[in-house]
C-alpha positions in Angstrom: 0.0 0.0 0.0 1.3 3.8 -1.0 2.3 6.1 1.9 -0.3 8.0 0.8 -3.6 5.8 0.8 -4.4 5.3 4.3 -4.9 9.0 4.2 -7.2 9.0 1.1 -9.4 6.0 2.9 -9.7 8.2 6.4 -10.8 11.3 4.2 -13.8 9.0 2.8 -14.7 7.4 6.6 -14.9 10.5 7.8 -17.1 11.9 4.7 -19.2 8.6 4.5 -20.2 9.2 8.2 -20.8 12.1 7.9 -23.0 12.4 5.2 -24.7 9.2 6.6 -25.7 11.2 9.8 -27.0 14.2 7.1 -29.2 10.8 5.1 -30.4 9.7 8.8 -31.5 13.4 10.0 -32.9 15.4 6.6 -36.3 16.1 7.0 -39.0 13.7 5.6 -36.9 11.1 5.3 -38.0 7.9 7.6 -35.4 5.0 8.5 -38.7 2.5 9.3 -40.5 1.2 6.4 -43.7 2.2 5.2 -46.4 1.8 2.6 -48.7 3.9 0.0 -47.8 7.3 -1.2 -45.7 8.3 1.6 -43.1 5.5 0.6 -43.1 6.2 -2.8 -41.7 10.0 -1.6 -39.5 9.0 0.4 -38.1 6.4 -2.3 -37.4 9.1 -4.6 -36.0 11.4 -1.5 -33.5 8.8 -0.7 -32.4 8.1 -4.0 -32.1 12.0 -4.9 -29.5 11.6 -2.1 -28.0 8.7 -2.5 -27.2 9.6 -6.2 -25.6 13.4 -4.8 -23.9 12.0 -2.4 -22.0 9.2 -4.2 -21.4 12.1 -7.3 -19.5 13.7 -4.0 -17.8 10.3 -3.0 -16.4 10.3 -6.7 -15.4 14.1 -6.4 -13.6 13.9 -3.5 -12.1 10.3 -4.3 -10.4 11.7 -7.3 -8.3 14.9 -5.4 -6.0 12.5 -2.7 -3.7 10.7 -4.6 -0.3 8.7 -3.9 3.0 8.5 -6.3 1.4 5.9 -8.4 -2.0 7.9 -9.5 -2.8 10.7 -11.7 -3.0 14.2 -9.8 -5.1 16.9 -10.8 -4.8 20.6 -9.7 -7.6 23.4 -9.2 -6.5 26.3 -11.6 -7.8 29.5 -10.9 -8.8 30.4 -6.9 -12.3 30.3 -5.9 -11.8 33.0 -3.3 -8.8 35.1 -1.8 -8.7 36.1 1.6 -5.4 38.6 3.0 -3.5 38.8 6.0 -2.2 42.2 7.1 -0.6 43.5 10.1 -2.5 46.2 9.9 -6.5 45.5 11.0 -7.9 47.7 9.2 -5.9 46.5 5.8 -6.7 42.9 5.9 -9.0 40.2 6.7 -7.0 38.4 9.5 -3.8 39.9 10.8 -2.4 36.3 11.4 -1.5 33.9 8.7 -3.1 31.0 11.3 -6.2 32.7 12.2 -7.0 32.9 7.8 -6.3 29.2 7.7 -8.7 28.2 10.9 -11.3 30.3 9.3 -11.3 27.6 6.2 -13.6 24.7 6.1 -12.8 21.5 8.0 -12.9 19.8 4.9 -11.4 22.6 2.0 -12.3 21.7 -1.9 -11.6 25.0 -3.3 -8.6 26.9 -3.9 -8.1 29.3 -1.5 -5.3 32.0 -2.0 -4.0 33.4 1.5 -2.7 36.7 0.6 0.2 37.8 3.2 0.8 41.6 2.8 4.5 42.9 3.7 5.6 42.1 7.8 7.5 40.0 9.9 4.9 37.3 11.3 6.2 35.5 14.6 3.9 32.8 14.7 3.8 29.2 14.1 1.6 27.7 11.8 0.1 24.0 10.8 -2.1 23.4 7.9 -3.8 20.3 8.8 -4.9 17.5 6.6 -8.2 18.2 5.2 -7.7 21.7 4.3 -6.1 21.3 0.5 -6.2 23.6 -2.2 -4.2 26.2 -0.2 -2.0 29.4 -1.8 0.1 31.3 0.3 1.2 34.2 -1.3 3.4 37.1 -0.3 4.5 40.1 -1.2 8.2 38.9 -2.2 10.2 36.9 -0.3 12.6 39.9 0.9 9.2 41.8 2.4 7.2 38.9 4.0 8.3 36.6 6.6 7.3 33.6 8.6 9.3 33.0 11.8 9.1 30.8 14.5 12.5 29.6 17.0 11.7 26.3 17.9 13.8 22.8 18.2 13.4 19.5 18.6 14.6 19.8 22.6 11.5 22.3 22.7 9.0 21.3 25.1 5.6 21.1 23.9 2.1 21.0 25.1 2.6 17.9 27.6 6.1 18.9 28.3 7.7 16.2 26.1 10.2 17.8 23.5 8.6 18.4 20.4 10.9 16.6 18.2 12.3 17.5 15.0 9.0 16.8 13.0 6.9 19.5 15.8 9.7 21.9 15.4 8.4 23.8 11.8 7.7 27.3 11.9 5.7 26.5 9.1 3.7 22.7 8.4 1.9 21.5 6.1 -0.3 18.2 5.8 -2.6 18.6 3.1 -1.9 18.4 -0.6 -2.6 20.9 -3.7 -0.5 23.4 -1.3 1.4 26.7 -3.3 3.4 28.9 -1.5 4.7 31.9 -3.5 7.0 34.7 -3.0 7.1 34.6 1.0 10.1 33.8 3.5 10.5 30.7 6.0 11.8 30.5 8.7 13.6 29.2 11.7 15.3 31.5 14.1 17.4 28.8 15.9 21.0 30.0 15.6 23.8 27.9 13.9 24.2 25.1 16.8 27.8 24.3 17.2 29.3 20.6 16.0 27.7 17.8 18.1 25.2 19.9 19.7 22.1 17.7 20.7 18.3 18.2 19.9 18.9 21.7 18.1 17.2 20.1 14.2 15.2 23.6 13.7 13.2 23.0 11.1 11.6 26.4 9.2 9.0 24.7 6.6 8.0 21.2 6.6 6.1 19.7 3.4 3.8 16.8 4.7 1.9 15.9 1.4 1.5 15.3 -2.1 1.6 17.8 -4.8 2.9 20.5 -3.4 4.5 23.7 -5.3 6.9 26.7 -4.0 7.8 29.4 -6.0 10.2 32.3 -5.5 9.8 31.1 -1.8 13.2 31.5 0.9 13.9 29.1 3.6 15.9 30.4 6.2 17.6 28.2 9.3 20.3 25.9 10.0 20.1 22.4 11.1 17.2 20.6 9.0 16.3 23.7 7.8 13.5 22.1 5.0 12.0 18.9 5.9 10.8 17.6 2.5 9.2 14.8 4.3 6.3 13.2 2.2 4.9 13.6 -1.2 6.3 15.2 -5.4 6.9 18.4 -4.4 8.4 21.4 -7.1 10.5 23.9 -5.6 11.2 26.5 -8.8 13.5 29.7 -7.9 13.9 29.1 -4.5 16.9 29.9 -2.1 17.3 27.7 0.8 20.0 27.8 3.9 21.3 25.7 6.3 24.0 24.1 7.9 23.7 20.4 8.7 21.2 18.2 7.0 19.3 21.3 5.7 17.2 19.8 2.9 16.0 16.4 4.3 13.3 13.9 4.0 11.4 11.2 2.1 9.8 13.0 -0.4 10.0 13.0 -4.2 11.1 16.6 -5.4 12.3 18.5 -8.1 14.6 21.7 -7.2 14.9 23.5 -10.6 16.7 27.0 -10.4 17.4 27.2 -7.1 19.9 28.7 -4.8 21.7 26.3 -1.9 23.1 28.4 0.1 25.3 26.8 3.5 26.3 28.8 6.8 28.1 25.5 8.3 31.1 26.9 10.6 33.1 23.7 10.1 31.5 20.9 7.8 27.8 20.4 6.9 25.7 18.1 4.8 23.3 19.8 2.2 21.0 17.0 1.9 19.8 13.7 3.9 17.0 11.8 1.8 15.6 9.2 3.5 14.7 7.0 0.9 14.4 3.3 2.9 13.3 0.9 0.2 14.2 0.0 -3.0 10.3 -0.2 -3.9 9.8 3.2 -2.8 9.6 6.0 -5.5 11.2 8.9 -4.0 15.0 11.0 -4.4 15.8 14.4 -4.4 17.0 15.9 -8.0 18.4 19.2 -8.6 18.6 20.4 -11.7 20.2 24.0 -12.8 20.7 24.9 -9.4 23.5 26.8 -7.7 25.5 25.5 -4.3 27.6 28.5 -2.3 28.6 28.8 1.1 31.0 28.5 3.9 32.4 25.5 5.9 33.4 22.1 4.3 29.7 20.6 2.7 29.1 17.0 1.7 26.4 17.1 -1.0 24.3 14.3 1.5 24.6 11.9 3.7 22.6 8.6 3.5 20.2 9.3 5.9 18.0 6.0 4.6 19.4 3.3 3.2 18.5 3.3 -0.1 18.8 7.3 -0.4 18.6 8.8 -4.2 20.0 12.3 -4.8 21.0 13.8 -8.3 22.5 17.0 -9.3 22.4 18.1 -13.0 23.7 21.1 -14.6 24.1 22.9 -11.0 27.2 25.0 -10.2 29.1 24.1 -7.2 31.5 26.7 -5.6 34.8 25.2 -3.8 33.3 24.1 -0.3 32.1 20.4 -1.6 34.3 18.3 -0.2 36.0 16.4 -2.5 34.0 12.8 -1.9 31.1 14.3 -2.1 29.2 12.1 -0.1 28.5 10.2 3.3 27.6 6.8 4.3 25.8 7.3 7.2 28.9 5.6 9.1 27.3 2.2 7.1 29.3 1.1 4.6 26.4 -1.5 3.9 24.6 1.6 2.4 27.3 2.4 -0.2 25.4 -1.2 -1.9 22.2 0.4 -2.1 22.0 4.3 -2.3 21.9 6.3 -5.7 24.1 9.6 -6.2 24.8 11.1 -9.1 26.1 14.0 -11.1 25.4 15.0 -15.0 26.9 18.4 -16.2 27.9 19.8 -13.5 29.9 23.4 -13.0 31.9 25.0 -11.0 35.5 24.1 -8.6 33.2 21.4 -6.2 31.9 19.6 -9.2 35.2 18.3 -9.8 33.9 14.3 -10.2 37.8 13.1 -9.5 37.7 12.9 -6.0 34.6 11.7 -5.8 33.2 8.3 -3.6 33.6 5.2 -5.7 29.6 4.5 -4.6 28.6 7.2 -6.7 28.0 8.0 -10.4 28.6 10.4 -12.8 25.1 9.8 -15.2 25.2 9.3 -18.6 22.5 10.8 -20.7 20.4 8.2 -20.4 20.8 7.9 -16.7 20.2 11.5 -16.1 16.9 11.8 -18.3 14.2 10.2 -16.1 15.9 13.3 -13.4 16.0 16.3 -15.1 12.5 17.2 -16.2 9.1 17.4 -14.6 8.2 14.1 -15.5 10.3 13.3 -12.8 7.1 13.8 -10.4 4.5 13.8 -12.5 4.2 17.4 -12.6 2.7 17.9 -16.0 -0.3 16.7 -14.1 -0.6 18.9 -11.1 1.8 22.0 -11.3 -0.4 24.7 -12.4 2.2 27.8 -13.0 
């Protein structure tokens, strides 16, 4: 079974009982069985519904989808709502409060516009609230921050661990985020520093999209956790581990940027399975920076990372890549290079584990068709 299924069947419980308790309450409708003219009415009553409510079942059946099924996207917004600092500018003056006003069950797309400002808050999209934009006014004028770590207590008192520690979560698919700022204001923990993973965004879901979007922090900095996700013209920093997870996504145009003070990791995927369909590609990306960076380490065992026509200044260090401290994984993971630029693309001193692609290794990595995304990215 996908990752993504048992989702999709807990969305349809929840409908199915729900609109059962709407069938057992509407008005004129009887649950006993009767005869004569009155059963005849409530015959075509109950099919009426029963015909409206499986054309929902199918509706709704066809938006949550895993790796392995066709995606479709909502194109233009059904509504916008805004988010200004100012009261008397906006409709909420907290990104949070905007998303809590939504359905419990969102259809339509909804595009949250965030006016210039520095919001301190943390926020969580949950589940059943897809089909949400988040718009700002350019990454440079509106900001999400939030300070926490995985050694942050939460609720109960029990640390929050890395997965509580986003600034900014998301669980539900069909989410865009354009032209806004992310981020974690955890300073730059120093080498073997314990339960300081900071994460700023973390991406939860299927097709998901981020354009001209910043993510700001240091250890774990993006947790790319679930789902084919599209990062196009993005800039993300971090230190240790800063783009990590199990998802499958395409980085295209982007700017990696590291602020390690001795040596750093730029990536972690977590890819455990050969059956599993995720990896991390980057294609016509740029990597700067300070400290000594490994392109990944293999956070799972199986862990697929590419790089294609990126430019790499002089902090990669020279292997390139980590096992994890498993030498068992150099069997199993997948890292490559095609075309690459730059003094730390230099494939000499390279790990014998990985690969530099051939064009025929590098073309199922370099497009959208990568994650499907002539399906669902709607530009």
């Amino acid at each position: 079974m996908s990752k993504f299924q048992p989702f999709f069947y807990i969305t349809i419980l929840l409908l199915l009982l729900n609109a059962g308790q709407t069938l057992c309450h509407t008005k004129g409708i009887r649950l006993r069985s009767s005869t004569g003219k009155q059963s005849k009415i409530n015959m075509t009553r109950t099919q009426v519904s029963e015909q409206q409510f499986m054309q929902w079942v199918k509706f709704v059946g066809s938006l949550k989808h895993s790796v392995f099924r066709t995606a479709k996207n909502k194109l233009f917004p059904s509504y916008t709502l805004t988010v200004n600092k100012n009261p008397a500018a906006g409709d909420f003056t907290k990104i949070q409060d905007a998303i809590d006003s939504l359905p419990f069950i969102n259809l339509v797309r909804v595009v949250i516009k965030v006016h210039a400002g520095v919001y301190t808050e943390k926020v969580n999209i949950p589940p059943l609230k897809s089909f949400i934009t988040i718009e700002g006014a350019g990454a440079d004028k509106t900001i999400v921050q939030w300070g926490d770590t995985a050694q942050t207590p939460g609720p109960r008192g029990q640390p929050l661990g890395t997965f509580g520690s986003a600034t900014f979560a998301v669980n539900s698919p069909y989410f865009i985020a354009k032209n806004i700022t992310f981020k974690n204001t955890t300073p730059v923990p120093p080498p073997g520093a314990v339960g300081k993973q900071a994460v700023a965004f973390r991406i939860s879901a299927d097709t998901a999209t981020f354009l001209g979007c910043r993510f700001l922090g240091a250890q774990d900095t993006l947790y790319d956790h679930l789902g084919r996700h599209y990062y196009k013209d993005c800039y993300i920093e971090g230190s240790v581990d800063f783009i990590f997870g199990n998802a499958l996504s395409l980085f295209e145009g982007c700017h990696v940027h590291a602020i390690a003070t001795l040596t750093g990791a730029l990536t972690a995927q977590g890819r455990g399975s050969i059956l599993e369909d995720t990896g991390f590609s980057f294609v016509n990306c740029k990597v700067t920076g300070s400290g000594a960076l490994y392109l990944g380490r293999a956070w799972g065992p199986f862990s697929r990372v590419v790089f294609a026509y990126t430019s790499m200044d002089n902090i990669i260090i020279p292997k390139g890549w980590y096992n994890w401290g498993d030498p068992n994984r150099e069997m199993t993971v997948f890292y490559g290079q095609y075309k690459c630029t730059g003094p730390g693309s230099n494939f000499a001193g390279r790990v014998s584990w990985s690969r530099e692609l051939t064009d025929e290794e590098a073309k199922p990595f370099i497009s959208l068709g990568f994650i499907d995304g002539s399906e669902w990215i709607k530009l």
